[in-house]
C-alpha positions in Angstrom: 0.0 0.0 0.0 2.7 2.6 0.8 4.3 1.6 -3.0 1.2 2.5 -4.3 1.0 5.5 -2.3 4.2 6.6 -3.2 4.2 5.9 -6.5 0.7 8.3 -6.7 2.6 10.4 -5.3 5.1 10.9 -7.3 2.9 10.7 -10.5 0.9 13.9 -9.0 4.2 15.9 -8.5 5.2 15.4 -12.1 1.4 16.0 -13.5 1.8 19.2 -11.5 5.1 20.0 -13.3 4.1 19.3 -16.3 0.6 21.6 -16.0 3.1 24.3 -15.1 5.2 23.8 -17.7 2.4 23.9 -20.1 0.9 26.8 -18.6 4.6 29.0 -19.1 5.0 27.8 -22.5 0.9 28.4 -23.5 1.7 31.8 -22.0 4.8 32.7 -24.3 3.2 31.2 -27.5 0.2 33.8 -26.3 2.3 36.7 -25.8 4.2 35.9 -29.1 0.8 35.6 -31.3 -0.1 38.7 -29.3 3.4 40.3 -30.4 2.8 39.3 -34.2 -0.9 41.1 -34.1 0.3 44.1 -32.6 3.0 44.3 -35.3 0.8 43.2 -38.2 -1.6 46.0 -36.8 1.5 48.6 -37.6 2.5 47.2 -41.2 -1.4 47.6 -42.4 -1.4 51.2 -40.8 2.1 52.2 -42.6 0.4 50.3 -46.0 -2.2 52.2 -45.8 -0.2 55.6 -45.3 2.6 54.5 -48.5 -0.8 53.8 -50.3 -2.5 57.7 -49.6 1.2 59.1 -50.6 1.4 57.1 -53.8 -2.0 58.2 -54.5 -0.6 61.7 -53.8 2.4 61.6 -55.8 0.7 60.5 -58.9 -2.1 62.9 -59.3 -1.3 64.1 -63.2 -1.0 67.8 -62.1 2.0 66.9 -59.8 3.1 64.4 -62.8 2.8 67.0 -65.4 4.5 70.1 -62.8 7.4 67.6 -62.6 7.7 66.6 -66.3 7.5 70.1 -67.4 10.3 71.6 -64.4 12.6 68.8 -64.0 12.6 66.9 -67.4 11.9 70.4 -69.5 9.2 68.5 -71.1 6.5 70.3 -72.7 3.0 69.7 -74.7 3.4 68.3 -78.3 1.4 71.0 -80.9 1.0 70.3 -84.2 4.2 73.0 -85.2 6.6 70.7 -82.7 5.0 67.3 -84.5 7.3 65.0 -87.1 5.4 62.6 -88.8 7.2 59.6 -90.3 6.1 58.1 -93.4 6.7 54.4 -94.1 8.3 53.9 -98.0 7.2 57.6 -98.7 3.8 57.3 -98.4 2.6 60.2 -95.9 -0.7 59.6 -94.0 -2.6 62.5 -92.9 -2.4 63.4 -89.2 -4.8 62.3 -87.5 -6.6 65.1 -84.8 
């Protein structure tokens, strides 16, 4: 009777360890997962900032501002316009 006592005994003890041990490594796991939300949470909110300033960089008056100041682009009118003929046969331009 006392072997069997004992040997309950000692299979509580390590049940109880083991719950503990559970219980630490179910709380890491939860603070991890809670980690990985809070950091998904920040890469949607800087997404969705890169997204507005794209948006914002590429309105066509910003596009245009830029072609025309830093490339020295400007409009094509008909007295800037080449037309290329293939084999000398001109085609008319079209409007």
């Amino acid at each position: 009777m006392l072997r069997v006592n004992l040997l309950l005994l000692v299979a509580v003890i390590a049940s109880a360890l083991y719950l503990v041990r559970v219980q630490y490594e179910s709380r890491a796991l939860y603070a991890e997962i809670d980690k990985a939300h809070s950091e998904a949470r920040k890469l949607e909110v800087e997404n969705e900032r890169l997204q507005v300033e794209k948006r914002e960089q590429a309105t066509p008056a910003r596009v245009e501002k830029l072609a025309r100041e830093q490339l020295q682009m400007r409009a094509a009118t008909p007295a800037i316009t080449q037309y290329v003929t293939l084999k000398g046969v001109a085609k008319e331009p079209q409007p």
